[in-house]
C-alpha positions as CSV (number, residue, x, y, z in Angstrom):
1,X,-22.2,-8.4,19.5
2,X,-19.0,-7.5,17.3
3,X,-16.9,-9.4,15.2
4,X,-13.0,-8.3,15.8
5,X,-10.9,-8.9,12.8
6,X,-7.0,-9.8,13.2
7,X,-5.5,-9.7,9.7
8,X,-1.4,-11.1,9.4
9,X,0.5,-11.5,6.9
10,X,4.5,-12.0,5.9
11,X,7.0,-8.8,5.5
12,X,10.0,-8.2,2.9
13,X,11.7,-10.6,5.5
14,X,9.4,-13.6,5.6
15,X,7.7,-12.6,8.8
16,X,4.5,-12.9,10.2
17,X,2.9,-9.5,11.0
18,X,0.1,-8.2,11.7
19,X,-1.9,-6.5,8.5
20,X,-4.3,-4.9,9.9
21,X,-7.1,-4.5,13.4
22,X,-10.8,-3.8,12.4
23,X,-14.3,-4.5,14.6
24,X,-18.0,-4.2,13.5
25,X,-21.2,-4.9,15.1
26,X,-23.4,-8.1,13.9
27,X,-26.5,-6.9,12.1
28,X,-29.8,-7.8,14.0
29,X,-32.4,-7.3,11.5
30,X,-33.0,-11.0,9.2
31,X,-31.5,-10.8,5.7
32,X,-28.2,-10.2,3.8
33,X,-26.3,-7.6,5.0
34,X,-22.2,-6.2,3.7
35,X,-20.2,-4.1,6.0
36,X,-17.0,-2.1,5.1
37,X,-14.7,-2.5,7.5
38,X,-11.6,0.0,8.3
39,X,-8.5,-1.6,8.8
40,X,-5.9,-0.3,11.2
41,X,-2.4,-1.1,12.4
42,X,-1.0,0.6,15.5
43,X,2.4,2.7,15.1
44,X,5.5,3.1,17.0
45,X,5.4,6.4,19.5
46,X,9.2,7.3,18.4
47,X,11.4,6.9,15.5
48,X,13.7,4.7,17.9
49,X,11.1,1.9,18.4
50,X,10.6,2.2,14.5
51,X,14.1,1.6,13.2
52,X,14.2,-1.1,15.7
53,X,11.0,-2.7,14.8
54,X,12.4,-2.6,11.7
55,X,15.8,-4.2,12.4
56,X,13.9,-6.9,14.5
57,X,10.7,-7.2,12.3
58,X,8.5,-7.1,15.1
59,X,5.9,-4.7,14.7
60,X,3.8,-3.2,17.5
61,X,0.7,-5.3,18.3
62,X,-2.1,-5.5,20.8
63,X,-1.5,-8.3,23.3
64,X,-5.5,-8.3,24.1
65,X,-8.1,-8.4,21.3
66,X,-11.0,-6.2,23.3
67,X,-8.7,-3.2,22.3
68,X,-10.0,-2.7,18.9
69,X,-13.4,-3.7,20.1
70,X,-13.9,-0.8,23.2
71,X,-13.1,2.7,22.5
72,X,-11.9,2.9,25.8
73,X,-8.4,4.2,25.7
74,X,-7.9,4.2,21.7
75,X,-7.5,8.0,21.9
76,X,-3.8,7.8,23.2
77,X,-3.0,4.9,21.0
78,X,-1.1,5.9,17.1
79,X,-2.5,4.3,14.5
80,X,-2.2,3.8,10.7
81,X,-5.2,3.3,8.2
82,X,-4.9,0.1,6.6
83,X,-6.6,-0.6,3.7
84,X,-10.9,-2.0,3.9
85,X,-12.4,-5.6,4.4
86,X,-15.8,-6.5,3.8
87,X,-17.8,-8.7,5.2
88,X,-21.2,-10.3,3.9
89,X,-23.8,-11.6,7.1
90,X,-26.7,-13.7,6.6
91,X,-28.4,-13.2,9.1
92,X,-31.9,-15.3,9.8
């Protein structure tokens, strides 16, 4: 199992936007465990989608969650590292 991570927050304009994308597998093994996770955000293909994402505020998104978690078709995809989370499990 993996837990997907969706971070948003507001831009200079007062939008919501997404942050960041970041996935990591759920320790197995009893006990407290803390995982780093890398944040991403994707990136417009073209500097015409990026001036008007700008204009517009609406940044490129995934539409379906299971994106971050597969790495099935994430090698065609631009993204942009984005900063860590971490998580802390308890697992029992």
């Amino acid at each position: 199992p993996q837990i997907v991570l969706s971070v948003y927050g507001p831009d200079f304009f007062g939008h919501d936007v997404v942050r960041g994308y970041g996935a990591v597998h759920v320790p197995f093994v009893p006990g407290r465990h803390k995982r780093t996770i890398a944040m991403f955000v994707p990136e417009s293909t073209s500097r015409l989608q990026q001036l008007t994402s700008w204009f517009t505020g609406r940044r490129p998104e995934f539409t379906d969650p299971k994106v971050v978690a597969q790495g099935e078709g994430r090698e065609v995809t631009r993204v942009r590292s984005q900063g860590f989370v971490t998580v802390s499990f308890n697992v029992m």
